[in-house]
N, C-alpha and C positions, 0 to 999 in steps of 0.2 A: 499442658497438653490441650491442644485444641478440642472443644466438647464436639465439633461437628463430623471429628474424624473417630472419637471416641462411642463407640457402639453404648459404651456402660459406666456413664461419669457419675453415676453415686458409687460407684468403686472405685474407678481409677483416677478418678475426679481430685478426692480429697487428700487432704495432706496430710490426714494425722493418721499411721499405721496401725492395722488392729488384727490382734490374733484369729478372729472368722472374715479374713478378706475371701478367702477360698471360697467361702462358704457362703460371702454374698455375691459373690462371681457367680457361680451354679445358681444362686437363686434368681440372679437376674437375664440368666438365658432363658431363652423359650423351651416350652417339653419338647417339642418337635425335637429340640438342640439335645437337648439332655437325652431324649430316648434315642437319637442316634448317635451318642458317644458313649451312652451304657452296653450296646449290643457290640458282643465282639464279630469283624467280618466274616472269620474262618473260624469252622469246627477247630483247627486245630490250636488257635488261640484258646477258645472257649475250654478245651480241654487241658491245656496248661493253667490254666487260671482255675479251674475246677482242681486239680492236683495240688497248686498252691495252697489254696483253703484250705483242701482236707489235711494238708503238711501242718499246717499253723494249727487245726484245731483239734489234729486227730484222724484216725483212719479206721475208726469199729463201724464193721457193717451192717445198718441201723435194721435190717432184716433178720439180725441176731442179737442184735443187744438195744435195751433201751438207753440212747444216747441222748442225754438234756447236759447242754451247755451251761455254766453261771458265768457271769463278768461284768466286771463294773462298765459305766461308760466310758471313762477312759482307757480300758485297754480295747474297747470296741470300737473306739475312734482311732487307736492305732493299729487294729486289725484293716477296718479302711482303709486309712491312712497308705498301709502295705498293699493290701489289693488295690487300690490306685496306680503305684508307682509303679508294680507289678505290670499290670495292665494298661499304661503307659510305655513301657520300656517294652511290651509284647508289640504292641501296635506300631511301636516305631519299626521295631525289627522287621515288623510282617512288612512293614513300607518300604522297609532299606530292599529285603529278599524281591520284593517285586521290581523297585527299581532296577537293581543286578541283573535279575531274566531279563528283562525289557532291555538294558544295555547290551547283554548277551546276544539277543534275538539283534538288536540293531544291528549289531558287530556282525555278527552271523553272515545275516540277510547284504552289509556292504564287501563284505569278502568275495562270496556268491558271484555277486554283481560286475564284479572285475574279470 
């Protein structure tokens, strides 16, 4: 791989594969990057991704009960793990839905036209 077309060649760079490549991908983005891939665009993403969690970790309403979580690291790196993927597959959706209208609205608007 060419390093000059390579934004992040202490990752992509080397040759020997390693189980936190993820993890030094994310660290070698800028926060600017990172905090605008943490935020979801639409309430209604953020609200499906809210319901995920509370699926995986429970659903008592902390206004009623004292709720304290325990777990190891690793199953809290595959709670991530899942809200990642989760949260990836929302964000593609939300993009595929918006493409649709948009193709919708174009179709629309060259029908119209005729």
């Amino acid at each position: 791989m060419n390093n000059s077309s390579n934004p992040f060649p202490e990752v992509f760079g080397s040759s020997t594969e390693s189980s936190d490549l993820l993890w030094r991908y994310v660290q070698a983005m800028s926060p600017e990057t990172v905090s605008q891939l943490s935020k979801p665009t639409s309430p209604d993403v953020l609200q499906v991704m809210e319901r995920n969690v509370i699926g995986l970790l429970g659903g008592l309403p902390s206004e009623h009960f004292e709720v304290e979580i325990t777990t190891s690291r690793e199953h809290l790196g595959r709670l991530l793990a899942s809200a990642m993927i989760s949260g990836y597959f929302l964000r593609n959706a939300e993009q595929r839905m918006a493409f649709e209208k948009s193709l919708l609205a174009s179709e629309t608007y060259t029908s119209d036209a005729e």
